[in-house]
C-alpha positions as CSV (number, residue, x, y, z in Angstrom):
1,X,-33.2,-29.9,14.8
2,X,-33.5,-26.9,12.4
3,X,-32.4,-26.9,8.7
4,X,-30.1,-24.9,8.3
5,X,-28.7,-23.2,5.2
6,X,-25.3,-24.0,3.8
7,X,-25.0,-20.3,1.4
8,X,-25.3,-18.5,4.7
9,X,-22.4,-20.4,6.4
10,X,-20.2,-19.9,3.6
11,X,-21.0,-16.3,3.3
12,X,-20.0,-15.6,6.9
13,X,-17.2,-17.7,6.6
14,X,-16.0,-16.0,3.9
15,X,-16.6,-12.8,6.1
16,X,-14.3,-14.2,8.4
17,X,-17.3,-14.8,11.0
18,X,-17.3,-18.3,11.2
19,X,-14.5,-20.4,11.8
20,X,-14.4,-23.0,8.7
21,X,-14.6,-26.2,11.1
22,X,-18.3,-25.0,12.5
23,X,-19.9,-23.0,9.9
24,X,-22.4,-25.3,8.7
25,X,-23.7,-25.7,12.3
26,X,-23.7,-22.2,13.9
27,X,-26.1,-20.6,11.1
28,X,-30.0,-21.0,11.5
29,X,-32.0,-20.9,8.8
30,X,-33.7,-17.4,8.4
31,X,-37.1,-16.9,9.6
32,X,-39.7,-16.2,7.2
33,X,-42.3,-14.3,6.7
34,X,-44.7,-12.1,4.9
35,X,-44.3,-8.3,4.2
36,X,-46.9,-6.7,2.1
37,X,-47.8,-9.6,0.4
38,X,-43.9,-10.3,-0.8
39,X,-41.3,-13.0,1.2
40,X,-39.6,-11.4,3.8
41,X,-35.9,-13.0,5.6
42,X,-34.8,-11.9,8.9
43,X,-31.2,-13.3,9.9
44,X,-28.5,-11.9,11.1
45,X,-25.3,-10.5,9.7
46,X,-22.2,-9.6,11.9
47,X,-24.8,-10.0,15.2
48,X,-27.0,-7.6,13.9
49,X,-31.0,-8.1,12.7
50,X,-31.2,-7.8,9.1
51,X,-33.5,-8.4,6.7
52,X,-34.5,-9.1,2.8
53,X,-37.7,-8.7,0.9
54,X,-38.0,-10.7,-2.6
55,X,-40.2,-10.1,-5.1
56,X,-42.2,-12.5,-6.7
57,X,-40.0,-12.5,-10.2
58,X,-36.3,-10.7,-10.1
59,X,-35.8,-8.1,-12.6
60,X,-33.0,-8.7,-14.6
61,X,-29.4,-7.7,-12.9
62,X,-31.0,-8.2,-9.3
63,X,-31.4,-3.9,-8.4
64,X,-32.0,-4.0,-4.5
65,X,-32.9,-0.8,-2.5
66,X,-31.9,-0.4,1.1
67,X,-33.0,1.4,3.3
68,X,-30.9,2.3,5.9
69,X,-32.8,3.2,8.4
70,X,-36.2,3.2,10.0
71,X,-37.8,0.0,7.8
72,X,-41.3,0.0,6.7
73,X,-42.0,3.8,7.6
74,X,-44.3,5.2,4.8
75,X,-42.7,2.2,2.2
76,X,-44.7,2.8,-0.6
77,X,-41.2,3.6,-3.1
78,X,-39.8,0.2,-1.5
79,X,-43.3,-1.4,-2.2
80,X,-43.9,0.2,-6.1
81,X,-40.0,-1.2,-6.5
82,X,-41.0,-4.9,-5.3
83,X,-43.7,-4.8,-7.7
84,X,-41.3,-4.2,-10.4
85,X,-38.4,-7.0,-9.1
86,X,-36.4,-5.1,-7.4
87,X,-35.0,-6.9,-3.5
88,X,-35.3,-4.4,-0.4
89,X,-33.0,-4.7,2.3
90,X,-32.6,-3.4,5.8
91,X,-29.5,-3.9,8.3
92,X,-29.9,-2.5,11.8
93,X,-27.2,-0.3,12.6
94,X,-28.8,1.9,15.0
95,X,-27.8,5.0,16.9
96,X,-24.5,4.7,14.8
97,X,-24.8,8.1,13.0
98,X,-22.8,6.7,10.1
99,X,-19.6,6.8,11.7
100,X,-17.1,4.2,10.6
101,X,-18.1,1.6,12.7
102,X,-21.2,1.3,11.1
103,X,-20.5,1.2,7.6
104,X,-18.2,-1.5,8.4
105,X,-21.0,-3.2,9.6
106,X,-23.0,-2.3,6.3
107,X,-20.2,-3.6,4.2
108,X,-20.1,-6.7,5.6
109,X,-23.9,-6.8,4.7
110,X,-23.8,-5.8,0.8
111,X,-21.1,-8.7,0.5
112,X,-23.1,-11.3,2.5
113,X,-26.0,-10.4,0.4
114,X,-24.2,-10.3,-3.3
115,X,-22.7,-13.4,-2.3
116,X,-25.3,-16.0,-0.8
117,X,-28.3,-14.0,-3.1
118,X,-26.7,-13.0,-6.2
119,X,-28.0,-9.2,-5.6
120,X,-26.3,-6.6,-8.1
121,X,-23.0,-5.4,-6.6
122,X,-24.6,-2.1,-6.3
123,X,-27.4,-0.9,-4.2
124,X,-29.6,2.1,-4.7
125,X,-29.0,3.7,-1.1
126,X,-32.5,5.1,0.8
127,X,-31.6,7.3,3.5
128,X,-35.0,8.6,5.7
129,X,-34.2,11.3,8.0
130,X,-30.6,10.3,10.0
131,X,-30.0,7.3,7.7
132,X,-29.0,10.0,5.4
133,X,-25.9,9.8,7.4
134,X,-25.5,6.4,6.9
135,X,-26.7,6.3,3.0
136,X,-24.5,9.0,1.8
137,X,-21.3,7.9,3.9
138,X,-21.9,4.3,2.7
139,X,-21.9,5.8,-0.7
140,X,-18.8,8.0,-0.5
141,X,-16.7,4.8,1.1
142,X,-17.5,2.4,-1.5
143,X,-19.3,4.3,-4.9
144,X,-18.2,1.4,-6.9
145,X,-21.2,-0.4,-4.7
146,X,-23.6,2.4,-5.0
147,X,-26.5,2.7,-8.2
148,X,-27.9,5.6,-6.4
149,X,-29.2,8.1,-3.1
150,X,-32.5,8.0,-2.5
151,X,-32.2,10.7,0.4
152,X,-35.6,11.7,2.2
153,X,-35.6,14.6,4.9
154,X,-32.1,13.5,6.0
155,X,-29.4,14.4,8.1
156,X,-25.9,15.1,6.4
157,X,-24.3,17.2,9.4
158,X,-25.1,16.0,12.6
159,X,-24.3,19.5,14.3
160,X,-27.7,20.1,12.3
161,X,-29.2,17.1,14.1
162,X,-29.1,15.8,16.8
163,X,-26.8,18.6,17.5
164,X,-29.3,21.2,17.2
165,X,-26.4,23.8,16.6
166,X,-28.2,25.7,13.9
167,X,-32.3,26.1,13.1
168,X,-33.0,23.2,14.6
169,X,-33.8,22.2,18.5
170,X,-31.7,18.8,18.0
171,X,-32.2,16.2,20.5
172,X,-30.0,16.0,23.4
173,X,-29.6,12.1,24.1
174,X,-28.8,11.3,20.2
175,X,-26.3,14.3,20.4
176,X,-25.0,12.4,23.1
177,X,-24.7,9.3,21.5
178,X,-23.2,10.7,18.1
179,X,-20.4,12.8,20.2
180,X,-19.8,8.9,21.8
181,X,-19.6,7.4,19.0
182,X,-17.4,10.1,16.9
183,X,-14.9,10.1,19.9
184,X,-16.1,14.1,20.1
185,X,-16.9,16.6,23.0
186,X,-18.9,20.4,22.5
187,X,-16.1,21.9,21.9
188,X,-14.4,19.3,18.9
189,X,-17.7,18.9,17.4
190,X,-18.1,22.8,16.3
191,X,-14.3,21.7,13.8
192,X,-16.0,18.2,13.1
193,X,-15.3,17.2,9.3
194,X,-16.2,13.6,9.3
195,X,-19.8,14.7,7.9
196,X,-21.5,13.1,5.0
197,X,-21.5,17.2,3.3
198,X,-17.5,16.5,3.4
199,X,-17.2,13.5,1.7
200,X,-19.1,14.1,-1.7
201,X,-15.8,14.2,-3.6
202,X,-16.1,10.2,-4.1
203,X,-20.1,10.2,-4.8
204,X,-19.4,13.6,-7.3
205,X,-16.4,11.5,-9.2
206,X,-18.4,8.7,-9.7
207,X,-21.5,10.6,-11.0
208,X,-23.6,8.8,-8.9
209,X,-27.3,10.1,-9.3
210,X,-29.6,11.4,-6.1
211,X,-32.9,12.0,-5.8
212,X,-33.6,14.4,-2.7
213,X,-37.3,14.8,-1.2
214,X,-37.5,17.4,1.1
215,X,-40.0,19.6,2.9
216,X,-38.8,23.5,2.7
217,X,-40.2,24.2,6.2
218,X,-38.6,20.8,8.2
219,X,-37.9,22.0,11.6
220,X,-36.3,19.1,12.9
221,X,-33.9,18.9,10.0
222,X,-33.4,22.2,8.2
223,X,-33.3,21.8,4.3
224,X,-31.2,25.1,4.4
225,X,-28.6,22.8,6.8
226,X,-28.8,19.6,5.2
227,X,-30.1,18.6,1.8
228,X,-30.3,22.3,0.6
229,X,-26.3,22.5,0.5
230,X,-25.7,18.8,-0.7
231,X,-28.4,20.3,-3.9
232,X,-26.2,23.5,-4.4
233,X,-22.7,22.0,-4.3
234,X,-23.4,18.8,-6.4
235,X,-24.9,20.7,-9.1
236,X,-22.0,23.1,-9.0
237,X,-20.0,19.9,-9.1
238,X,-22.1,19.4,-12.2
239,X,-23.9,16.2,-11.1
240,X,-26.9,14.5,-11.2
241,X,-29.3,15.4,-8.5
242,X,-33.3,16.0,-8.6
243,X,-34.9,17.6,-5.9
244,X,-38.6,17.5,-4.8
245,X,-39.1,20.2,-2.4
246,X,-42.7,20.3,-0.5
247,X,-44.2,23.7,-0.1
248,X,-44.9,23.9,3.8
249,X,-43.5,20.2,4.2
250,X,-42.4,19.5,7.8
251,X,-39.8,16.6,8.3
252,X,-42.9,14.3,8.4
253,X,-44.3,12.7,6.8
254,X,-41.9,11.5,4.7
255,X,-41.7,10.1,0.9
256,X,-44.6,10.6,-1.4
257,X,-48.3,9.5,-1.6
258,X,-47.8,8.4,-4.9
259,X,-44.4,7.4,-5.1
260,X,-44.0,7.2,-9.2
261,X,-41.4,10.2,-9.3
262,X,-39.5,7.8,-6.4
263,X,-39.6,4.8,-8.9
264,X,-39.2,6.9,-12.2
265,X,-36.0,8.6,-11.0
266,X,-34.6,4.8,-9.8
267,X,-35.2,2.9,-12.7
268,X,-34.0,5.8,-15.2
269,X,-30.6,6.7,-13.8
270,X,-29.9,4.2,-10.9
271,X,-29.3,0.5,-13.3
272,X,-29.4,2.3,-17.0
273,X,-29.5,0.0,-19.9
């Protein structure tokens, strides 16, 4: 018979997942496992595969990043972050496109994490390519859970991508999927306004810092389409945003080799003492 973990049950339960009779014996323990040479928990929250990585000593206040998409792919911010304290955490939510559904799901996960691992009740948001969709919509629906954007390459209209309506060639079968999942057709999509560049009111009234990395010549997703007009109307807005641009830089690869700008920019603005 497997142990199982009693903080888990109650966290679901208190999710409303769980019926209180038979919490304590429909929740396995998570498996564990290594990751870079730090623990690593896979479980699952609301049916979907999650995942936590803890460092070897917490920094104080608990900072988590989490990326929201596309775990492990060129990690070395998450990595330089665990070597400083902070928790990384990833909840699959896949093919989603940040559409409500999804950050429903994502809610449920930052409470199931605050509450059965103490975590800081805001999370530094890492959004690679189209989890910018789901990092900066996240942000806008609850900034009062949100340190920070760390947005890399990513999608904020998805006309952009996967709609390839603009510079880029898009990708017919995710197009297909977001217009699903949106409730959209061809002709809906071109008035769309659900897009994370229409909902930066929230993220601009609670000053929330980003960090953008970008490459000027991404042909998959156009800087000009994307992360070029977030840039322009937040600091019109008067907010706190920091681009890296990459001369030449293609959508991959993404982050930095030496992520120390990554982890400067975090620790500075995203939990400020």
């Amino acid at each position: 018979m497997r142990l199982l973990i009693p903080a888990f049950a109650t966290a679901l339960q208190l999710l409303g997942h769980l019926p209180a009779t038979h919490a304590a014996d429909a929740l396995p323990a998570p498996k564990t496992s290594e990751w870079n040479g730090y623990e690593k928990l896979d479980f699952e929250v609301a049916g979907r595969p999650a995942l936590l990585v803890k460092p070897k000593t917490p920094a104080p206040g608990n900072p988590w990043i989490w990326r929201t998409e596309f775990f492990g792919h060129e990690p070395q911010g998450d990595i330089a972050l665990l070597g400083l304290g902070w928790h990384v955490a990833y909840l699959k939510v896949s093919d989603m496109y940040g559409a409500p559904a999804s950050i429903d799901l994502m809610t449920q996960f930052h409470d199931f994490l605050v509450k059965t691992y103490g975590l800081n009740t805001r999370a530094v948001l890492e959004g690679f390519s189209r989890g910018g969709l789901y990092a900066v919509n996240f942000a806008a629906t609850h900034p009062d859970m949100t340190a920070a954007l760390y947005l890399d390459a990513p999608v904020l209209d998805i006309r952009s991508w996967p709609g390839g309506k603009g510079a880029s060639k898009g990708d017919a079968r995710c197009w297909q999927q977001a217009l699903t999942i949106y409730g959209l057709t061809e002709d809906t999509a071109k008035d769309f306004k659900d897009n994370p560049l229409d909902h930066l009111a929230p993220i601009e009234a609670a000053k929330i810092p980003i960090l953008a990395i970008c490459g000027d010549a991404d042909k998959t997703v156009p800087y000009p389409e994307n992360a070029g007009i977030l840039a322009e109307r937040y600091k019109q807005a008067g907010g706190n945003i920091s681009v890296i641009l990459k001369p030449g830089g293609d959508h991959h690869p993404h982050s930095l080799k030496d992520p120390q700008p990554i982890v400067d920019f975090l620790v500075k603005y995203a939990y400020p003492k």
